[in-house]
LUMMI-575952 format. One record per residue: residue in three letters; x, y, z of N, C-alpha, C in turn. Coordinates in steps of 0.1 Angstrom, whole numbers. Atoms other than C-alpha are relative to their C-alpha. Layout:
<nodes>
res neast nnorth nup caeast canorth caup ceast cnorth cup
ala X Y Z X Y Z X Y Z
...
</nodes>
This chain:
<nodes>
res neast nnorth nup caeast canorth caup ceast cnorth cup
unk 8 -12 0 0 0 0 9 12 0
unk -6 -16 2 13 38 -13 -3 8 8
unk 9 -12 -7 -8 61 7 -6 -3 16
unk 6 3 -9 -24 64 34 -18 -2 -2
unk 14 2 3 -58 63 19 1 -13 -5
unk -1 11 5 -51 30 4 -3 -12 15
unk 1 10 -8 -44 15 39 -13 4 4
unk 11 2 -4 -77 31 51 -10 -5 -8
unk 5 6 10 -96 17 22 -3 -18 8
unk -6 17 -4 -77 -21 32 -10 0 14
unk 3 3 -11 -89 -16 65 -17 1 3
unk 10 -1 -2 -124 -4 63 -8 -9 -6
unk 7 19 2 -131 -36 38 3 -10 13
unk -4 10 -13 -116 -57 65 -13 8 12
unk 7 -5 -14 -138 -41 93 -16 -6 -8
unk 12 5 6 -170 -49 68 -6 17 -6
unk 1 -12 3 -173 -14 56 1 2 -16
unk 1 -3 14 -178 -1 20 9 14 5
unk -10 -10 0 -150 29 13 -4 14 -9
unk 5 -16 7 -170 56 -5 -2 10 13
unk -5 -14 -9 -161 91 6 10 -5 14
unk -12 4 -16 -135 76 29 12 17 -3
unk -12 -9 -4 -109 110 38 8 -3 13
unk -13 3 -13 -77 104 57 8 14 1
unk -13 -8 -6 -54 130 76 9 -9 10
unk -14 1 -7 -22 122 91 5 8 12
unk 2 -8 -9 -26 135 122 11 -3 14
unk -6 3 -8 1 131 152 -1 -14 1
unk -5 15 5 8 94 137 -13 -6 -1
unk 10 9 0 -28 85 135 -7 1 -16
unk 4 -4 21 -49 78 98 -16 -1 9
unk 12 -8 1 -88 92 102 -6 -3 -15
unk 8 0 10 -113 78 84 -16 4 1
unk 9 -8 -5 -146 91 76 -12 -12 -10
unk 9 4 7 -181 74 64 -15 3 0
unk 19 -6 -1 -216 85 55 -7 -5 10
unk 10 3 -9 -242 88 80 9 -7 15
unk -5 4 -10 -216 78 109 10 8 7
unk -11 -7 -7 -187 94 134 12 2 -11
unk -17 2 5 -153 102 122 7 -10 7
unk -4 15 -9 -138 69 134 15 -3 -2
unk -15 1 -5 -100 68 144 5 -15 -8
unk -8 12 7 -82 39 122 12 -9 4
unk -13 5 -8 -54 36 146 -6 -11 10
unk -2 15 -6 -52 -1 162 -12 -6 -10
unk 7 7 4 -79 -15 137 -13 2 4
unk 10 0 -3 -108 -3 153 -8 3 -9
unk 13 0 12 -145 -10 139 -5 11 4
unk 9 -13 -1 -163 24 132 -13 -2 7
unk 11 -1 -6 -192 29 154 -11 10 -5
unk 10 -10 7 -225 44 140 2 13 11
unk 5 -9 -10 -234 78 153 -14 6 -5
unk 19 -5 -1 -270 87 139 -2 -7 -11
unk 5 6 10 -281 57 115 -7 5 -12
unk 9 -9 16 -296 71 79 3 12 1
unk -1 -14 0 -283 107 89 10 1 -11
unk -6 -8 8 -267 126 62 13 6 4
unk -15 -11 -1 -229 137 65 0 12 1
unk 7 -14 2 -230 175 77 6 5 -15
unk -5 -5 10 -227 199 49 10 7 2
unk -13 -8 2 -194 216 40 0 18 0
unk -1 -14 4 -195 252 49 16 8 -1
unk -14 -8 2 -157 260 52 11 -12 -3
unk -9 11 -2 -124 240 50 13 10 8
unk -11 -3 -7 -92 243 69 2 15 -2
unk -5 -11 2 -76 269 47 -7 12 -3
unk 10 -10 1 -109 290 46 7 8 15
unk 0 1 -8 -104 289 82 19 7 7
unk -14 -5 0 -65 297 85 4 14 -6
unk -3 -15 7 -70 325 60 -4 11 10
unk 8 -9 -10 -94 342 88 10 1 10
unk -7 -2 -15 -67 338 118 4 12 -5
unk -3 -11 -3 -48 368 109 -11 12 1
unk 9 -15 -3 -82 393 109 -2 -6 17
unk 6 2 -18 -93 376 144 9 6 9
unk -13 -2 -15 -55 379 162 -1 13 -4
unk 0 -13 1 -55 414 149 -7 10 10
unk 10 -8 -17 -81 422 177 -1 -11 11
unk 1 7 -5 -83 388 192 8 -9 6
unk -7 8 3 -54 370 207 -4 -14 7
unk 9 13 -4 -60 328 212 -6 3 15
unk 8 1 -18 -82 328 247 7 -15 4
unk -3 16 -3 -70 295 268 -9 -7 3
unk 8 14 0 -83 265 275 7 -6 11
unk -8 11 -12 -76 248 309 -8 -7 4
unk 5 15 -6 -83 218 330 -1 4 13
unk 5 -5 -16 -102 225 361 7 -10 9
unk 3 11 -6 -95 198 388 -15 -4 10
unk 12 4 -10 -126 206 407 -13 -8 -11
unk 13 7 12 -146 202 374 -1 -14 -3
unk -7 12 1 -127 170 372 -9 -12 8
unk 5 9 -15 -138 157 407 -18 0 -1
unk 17 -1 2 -176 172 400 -3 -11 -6
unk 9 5 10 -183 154 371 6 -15 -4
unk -6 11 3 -155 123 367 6 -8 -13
unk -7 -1 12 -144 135 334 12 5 3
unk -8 -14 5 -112 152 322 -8 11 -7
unk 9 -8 2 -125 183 321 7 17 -9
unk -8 -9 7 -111 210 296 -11 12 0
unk 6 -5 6 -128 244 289 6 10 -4
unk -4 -12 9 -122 271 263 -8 12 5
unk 2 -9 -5 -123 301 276 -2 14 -11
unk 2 -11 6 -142 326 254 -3 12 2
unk 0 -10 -5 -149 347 277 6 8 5
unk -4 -16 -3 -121 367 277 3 3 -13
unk 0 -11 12 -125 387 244 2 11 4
unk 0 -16 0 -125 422 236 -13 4 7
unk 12 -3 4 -165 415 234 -3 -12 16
unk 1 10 -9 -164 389 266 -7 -11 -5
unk 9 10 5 -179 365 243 7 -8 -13
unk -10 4 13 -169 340 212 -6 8 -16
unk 8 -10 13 -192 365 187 10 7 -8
unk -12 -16 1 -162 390 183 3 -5 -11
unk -8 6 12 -143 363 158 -9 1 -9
unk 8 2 9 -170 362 137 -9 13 -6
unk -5 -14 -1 -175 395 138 9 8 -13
unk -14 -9 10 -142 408 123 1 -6 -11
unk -2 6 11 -144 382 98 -13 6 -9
unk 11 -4 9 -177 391 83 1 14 -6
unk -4 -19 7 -169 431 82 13 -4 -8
unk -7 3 7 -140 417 67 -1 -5 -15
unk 2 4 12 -151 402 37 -14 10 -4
unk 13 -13 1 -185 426 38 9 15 -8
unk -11 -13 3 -154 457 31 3 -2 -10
unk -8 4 17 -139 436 0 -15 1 -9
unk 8 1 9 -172 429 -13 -10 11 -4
unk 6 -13 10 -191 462 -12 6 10 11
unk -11 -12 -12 -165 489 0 -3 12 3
unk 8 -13 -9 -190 516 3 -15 1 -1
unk 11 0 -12 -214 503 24 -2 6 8
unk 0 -12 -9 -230 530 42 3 -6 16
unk 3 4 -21 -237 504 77 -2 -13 -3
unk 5 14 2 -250 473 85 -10 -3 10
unk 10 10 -10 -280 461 106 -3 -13 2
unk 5 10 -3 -289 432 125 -2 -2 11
unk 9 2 -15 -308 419 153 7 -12 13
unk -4 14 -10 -298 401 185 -2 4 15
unk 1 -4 -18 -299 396 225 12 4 4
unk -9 -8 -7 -265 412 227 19 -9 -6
unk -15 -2 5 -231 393 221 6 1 -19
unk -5 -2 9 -233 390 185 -3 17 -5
unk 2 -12 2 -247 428 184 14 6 7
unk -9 -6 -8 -218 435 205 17 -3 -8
unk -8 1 15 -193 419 180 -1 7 -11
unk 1 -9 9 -207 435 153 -1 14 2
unk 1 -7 -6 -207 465 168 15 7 2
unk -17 3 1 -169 463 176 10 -2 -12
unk -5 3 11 -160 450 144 -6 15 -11
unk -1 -7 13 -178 479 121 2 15 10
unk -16 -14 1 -159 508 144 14 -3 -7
unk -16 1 7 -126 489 135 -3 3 -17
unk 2 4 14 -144 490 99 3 18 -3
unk 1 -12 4 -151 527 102 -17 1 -5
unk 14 0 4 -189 521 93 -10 -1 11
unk 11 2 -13 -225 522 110 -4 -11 -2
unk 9 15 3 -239 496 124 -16 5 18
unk 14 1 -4 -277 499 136 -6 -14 8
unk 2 17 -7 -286 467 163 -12 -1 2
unk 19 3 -7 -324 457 170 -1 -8 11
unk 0 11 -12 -330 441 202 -14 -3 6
unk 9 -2 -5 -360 430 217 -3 8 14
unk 4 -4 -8 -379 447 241 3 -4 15
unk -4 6 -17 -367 439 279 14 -5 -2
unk -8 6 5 -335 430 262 11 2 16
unk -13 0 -16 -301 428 293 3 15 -6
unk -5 -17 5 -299 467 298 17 3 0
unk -14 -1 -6 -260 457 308 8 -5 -15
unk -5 3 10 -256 442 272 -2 14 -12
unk 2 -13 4 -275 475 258 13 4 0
unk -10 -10 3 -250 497 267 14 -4 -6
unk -13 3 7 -222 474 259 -1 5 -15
unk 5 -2 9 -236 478 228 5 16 -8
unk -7 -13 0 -236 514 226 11 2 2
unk -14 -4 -2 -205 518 242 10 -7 -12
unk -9 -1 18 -188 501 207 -7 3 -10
unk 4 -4 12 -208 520 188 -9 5 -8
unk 12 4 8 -241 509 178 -11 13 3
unk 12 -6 -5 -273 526 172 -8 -8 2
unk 11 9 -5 -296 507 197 -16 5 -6
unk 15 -1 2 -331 499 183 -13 -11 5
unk 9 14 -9 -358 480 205 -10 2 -7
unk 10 5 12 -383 463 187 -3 -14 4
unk 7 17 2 -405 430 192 1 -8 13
unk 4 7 -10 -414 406 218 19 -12 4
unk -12 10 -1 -380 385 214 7 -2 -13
unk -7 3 11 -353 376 190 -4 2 -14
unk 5 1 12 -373 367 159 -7 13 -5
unk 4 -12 4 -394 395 160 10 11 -6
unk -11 -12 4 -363 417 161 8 0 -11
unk -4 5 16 -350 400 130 -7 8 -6
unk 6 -8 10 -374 409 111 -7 14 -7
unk -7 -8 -2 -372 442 121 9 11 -9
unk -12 -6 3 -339 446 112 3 0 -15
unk 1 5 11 -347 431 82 -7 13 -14
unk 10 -11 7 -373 458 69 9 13 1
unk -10 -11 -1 -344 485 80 6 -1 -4
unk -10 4 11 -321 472 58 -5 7 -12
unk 2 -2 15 -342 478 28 -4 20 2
unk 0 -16 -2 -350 516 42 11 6 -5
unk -17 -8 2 -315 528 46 10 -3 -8
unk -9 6 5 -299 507 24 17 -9 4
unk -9 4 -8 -278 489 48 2 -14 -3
unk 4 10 3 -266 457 43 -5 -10 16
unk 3 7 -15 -284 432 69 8 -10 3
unk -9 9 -4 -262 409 87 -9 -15 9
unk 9 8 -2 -283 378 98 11 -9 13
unk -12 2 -13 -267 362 132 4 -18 -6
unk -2 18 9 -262 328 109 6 4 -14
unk -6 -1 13 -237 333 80 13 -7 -1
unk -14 8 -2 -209 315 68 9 1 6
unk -13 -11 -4 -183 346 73 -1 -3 17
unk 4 8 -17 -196 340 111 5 -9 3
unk -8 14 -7 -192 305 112 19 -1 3
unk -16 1 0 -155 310 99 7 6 10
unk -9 -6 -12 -145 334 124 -2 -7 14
unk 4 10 -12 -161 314 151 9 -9 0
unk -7 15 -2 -144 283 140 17 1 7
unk -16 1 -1 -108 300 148 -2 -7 16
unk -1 5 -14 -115 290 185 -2 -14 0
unk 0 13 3 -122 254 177 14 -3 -4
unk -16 3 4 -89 257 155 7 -4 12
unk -7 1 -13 -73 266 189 -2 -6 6
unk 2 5 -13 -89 243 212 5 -13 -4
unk -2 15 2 -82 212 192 14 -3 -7
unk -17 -2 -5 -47 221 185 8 -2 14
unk -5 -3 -9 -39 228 218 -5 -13 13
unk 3 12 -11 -59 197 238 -7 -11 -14
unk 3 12 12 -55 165 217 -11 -9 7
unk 5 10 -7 -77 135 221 -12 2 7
unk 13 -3 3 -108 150 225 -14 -11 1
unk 9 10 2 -137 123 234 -11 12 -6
unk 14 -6 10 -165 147 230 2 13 7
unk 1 -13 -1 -171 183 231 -16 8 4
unk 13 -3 -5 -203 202 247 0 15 -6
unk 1 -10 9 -213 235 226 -12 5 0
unk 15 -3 -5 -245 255 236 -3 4 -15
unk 7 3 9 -267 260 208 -11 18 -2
unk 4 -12 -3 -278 300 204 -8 -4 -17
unk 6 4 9 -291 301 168 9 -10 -11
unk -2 13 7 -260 276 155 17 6 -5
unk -13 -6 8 -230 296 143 15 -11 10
unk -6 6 -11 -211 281 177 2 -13 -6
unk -1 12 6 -220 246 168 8 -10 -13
unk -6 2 16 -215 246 134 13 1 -3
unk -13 -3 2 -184 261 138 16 -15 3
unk -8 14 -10 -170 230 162 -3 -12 -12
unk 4 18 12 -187 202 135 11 3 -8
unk -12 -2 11 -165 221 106 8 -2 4
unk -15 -2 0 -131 223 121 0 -12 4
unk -6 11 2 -135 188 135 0 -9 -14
unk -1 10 11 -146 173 104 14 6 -12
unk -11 -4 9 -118 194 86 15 -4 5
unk -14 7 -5 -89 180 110 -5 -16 2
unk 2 10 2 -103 148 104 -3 -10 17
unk -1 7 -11 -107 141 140 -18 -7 3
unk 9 13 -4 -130 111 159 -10 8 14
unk 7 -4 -12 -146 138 184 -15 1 0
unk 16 0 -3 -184 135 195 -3 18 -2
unk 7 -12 1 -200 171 193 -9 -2 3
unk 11 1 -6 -228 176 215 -4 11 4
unk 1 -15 -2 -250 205 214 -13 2 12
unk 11 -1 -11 -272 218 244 -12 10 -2
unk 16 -15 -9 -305 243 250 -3 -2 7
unk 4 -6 -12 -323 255 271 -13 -11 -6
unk 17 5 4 -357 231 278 -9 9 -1
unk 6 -14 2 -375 266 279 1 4 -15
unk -5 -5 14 -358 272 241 4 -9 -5
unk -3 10 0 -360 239 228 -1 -4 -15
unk 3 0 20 -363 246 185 5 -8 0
unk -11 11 10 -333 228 176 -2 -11 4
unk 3 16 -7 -339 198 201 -6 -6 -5
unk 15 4 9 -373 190 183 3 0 -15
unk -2 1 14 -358 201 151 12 -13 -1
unk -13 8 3 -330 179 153 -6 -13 0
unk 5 10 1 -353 151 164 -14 -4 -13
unk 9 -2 10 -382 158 136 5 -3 -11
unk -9 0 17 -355 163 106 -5 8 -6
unk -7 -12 8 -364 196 96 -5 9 12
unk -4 -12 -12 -372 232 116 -11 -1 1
unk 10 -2 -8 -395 231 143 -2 13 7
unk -5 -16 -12 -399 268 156 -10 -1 12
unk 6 0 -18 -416 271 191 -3 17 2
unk 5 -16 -2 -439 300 199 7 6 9
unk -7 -8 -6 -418 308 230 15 -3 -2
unk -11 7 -6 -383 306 241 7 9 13
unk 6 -5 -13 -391 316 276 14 -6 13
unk -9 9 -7 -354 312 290 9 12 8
unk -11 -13 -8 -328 339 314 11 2 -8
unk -9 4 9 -303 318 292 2 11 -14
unk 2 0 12 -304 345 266 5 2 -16
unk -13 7 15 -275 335 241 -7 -19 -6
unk 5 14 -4 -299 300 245 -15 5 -11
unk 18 0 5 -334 321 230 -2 4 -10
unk 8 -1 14 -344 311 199 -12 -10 -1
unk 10 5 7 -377 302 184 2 -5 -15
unk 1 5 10 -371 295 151 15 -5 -6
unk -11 4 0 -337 276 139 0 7 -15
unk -4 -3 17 -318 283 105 1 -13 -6
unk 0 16 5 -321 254 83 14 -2 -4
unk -8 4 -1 -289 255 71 10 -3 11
unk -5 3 -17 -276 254 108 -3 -11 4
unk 5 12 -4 -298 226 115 4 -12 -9
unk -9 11 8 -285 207 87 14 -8 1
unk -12 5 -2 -251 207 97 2 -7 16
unk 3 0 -16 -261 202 134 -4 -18 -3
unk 4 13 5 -278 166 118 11 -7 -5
unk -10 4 6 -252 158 99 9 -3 11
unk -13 4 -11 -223 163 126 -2 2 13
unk 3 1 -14 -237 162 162 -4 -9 7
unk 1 15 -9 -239 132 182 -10 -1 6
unk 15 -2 -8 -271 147 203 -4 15 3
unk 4 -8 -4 -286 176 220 -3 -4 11
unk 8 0 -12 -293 177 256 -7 10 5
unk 6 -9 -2 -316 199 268 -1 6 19
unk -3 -2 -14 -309 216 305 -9 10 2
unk 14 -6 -5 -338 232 329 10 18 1
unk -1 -11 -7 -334 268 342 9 1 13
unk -4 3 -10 -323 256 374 14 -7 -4
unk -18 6 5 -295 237 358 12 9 -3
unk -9 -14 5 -281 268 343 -1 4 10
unk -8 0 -14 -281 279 376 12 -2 9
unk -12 7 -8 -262 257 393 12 -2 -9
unk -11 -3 7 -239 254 364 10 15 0
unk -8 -19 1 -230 296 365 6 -2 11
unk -5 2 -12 -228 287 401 15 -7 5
unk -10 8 -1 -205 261 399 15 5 -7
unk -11 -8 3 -182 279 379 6 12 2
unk 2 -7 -9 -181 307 400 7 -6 12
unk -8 6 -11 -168 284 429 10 -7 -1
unk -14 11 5 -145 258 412 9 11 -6
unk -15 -3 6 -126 282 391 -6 14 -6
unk 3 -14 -1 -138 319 400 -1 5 -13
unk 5 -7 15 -154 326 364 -14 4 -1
unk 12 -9 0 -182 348 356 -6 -10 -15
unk 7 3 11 -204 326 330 -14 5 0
unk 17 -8 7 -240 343 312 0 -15 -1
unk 8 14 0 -265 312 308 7 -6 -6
unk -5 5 13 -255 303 275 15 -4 -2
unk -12 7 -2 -218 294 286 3 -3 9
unk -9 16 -13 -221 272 316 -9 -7 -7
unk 9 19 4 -249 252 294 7 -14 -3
unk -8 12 0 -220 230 284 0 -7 10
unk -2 1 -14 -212 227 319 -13 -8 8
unk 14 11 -1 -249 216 329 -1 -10 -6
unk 2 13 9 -253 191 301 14 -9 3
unk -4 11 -7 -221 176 314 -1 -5 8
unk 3 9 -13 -231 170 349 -13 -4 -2
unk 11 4 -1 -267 162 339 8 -15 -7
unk 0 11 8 -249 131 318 15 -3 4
unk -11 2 -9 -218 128 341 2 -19 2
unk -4 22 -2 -229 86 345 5 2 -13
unk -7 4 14 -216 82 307 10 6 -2
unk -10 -9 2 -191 106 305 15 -2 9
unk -7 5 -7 -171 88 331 13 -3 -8
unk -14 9 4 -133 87 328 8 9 -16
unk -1 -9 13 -134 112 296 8 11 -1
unk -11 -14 5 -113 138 281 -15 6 -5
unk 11 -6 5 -142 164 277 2 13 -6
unk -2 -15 -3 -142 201 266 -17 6 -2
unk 15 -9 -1 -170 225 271 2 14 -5
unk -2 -12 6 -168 255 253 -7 16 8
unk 6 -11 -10 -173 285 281 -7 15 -13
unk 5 -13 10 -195 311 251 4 12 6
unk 8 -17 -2 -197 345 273 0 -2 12
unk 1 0 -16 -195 356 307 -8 14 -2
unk 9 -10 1 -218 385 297 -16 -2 10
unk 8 -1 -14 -242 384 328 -8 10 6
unk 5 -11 -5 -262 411 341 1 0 19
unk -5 5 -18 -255 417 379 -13 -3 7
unk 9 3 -6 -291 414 389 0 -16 -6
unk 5 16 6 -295 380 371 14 -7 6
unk -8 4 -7 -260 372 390 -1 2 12
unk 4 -5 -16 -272 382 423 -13 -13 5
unk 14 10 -3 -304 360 419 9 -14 -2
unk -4 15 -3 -280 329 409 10 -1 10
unk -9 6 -13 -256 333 437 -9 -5 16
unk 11 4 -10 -289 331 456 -8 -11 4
unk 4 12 9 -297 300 436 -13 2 -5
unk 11 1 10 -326 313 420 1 6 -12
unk 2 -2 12 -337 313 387 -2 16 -7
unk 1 -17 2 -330 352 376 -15 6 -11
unk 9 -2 4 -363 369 371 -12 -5 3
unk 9 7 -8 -384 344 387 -2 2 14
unk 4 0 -12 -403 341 416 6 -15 8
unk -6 11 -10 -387 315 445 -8 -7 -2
unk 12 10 3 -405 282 437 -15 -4 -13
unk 7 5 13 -418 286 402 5 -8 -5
unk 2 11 10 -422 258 378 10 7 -11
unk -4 -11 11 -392 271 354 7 -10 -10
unk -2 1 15 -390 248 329 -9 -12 -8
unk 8 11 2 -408 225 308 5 -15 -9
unk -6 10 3 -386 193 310 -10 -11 13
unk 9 13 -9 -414 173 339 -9 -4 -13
</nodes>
């Protein structure tokens, strides 16, 4: 045998395997092989591939490596890598190895920012006198974008819903933005931003685009460079860019790692869509979590989320709690909902997880102090002591 594709070919007949679309990398001495509808499955000692979602569809390809490599130098220009360390308490909590990436120390305290500079980035080449740009959100990708079109030198216009975190507001403003409130929650505020676009002639920035995914993905680059061997990965699930970003960069380093995305059971679109097989939107998404609240999914997001995600777990109100809590005590970090849900969905699935190299992708420590005052309290921020706050009974 000449190649290394040859011997993974040899071996995936021997295992009982048919070898269409097989891709190999050469990874720190190991060969990576890949097959429809199943895991990326490690080739080193002979092992048989293990299904991971029977009849599912391979995700789709939004970027590759060198997409992804071309984007590092716009991110480090404002972003330098964030780390990734290994708690011991998290260790002892949960009875994994317990890794997390630390996104929340940006410029933007969140992982939005990379995605961000990459979008105004290619947005500048492709129409260089674009008056601004609008788009809607609950705050860190408004706060990226935001960030990214001062470094641009352009306006950018943000829609937020109504009752939106007044502590992400100003962040908001303070890089820049013109805040505009609008609509009951997220979706509303889309569309919104959407009809403002065609007013002013702005272009709209939708919080789901490729340029997004790619800048996102540089932190994946980093995390799976920097901690090999990877069993599975935990990745909260806002409208997908996050996600998506983790499926790409491992399917592009050819690695064998699980990817597991979480929400909020209060904000449970994708869960249902993921389980349905196409987009399920949910009239509420009634969560504190709210890097977590969406109602309606992007289909191309959900596609790739099918294709390359091992599961979804869905964690209460209360869990997010105790998770902010917990990282707050073990290893004095300030996590918003939406980046200790990893953290939840590992201790809610801590029996299986036993003995594991895990990582959890910390999104955002963007927090409002009142809604961190109520979880150091241990209640559910915004609620009353002893409500019903989620709908997983």
């Amino acid at each position: 045998m000449n190649s290394p594709q040859e011997f993974a070919r040899a071996v995936a007949q021997d295992s009982g395997y048919r070898h269409s679309r097989i891709s190999v990398i050469d990874m720190r001495g190991s060969l990576y092989s890949r097959k429809a509808g199943e895991a990326v499955v490690r080739l080193t000692g002979f092992e048989r591939p293990t299904a991971q979602r029977v009849g599912t569809p391979m995700a789709p390809v939004l970027f590759t490596l060198a997409d992804v490599e071309a984007a590092l130098p716009v991110v480090r220009a404002a972003v330098p890598p964030t780390p990734q360390y290994a708690w011991p308490q998290l260790a002892r909590r949960t009875g994994a190895e317990v890794f997390v990436k630390h996104e929340n120390h940006t410029p933007c305290g969140a992982f939005k920012v990379r995605g961000g500079l990459v979008y105004m980035d290619g947005l500048g080449r492709a129409r260089p006198r674009v008056a601004g740009i609008v788009s809607a959100t609950r705050g860190n990708h408004g706060q990226s974008l935001a960030f990214a079109a001062r470094r641009a030198g352009i306006a950018a216009a943000i829609v937020v819903p109504h009752g939106n975190s007044a502590e992400k507001n100003a962040a908001m403003r303070a890089f820049g933005a013109e805040l505009i409130e609008f609509g009951r929650d997220f979706d509303e505020a889309k569309e919104h931003a959407a009809a403002i676009a065609g007013q002013r002639g702005y272009a709209f920035t939708p919080a789901f685009h490729r340029d997004l995914v790619i800048g996102v993905a540089t932190y994946a680059y980093e995390f799976f460079a920097a901690v090999a061997g990877l069993d599975t990965v935990y990745v909260p699930i806002g409208l997908g860019s996050g996600i998506c970003a983790v499926i790409g960069m491992r399917d592009a380093l050819g690695l064998a790692t699980r990817i597991v995305g979480v929400v909020a059971c209060n904000a449970n679109a994708y869960a249902r869509s993921f389980a349905a097989g196409h987009v399920v939107a949910t009239p509420t998404a009634d969560t504190f979590a709210d890097g977590l609240a969406v109602r309606v999914p992007d289909a191309t997001a959900l596609a790739i989320i099918r294709g390359g995600a091992d599961r979804i777990v869905e964690v209460s109100e209360p869990e997010l709690v105790e998770a902010i809590g917990i990282y707050f005590s073990d290893t004095h970090t300030l996590a918003e909902g939406a980046g200790a849900a990893p953290l939840a969905a590992l201790i809610k699935e801590r029996a299986r997880m036993q003995g594991r190299r895990v990582g959890l992708v910390m999104t955002g420590q963007n927090i409002d102090r009142a809604a961190m005052r109520d979880v150091l309290a241990g209640q559910v921020p915004g609620r009353p002591a002893g409500a019903i706050e989620d709908r997983e009974k």
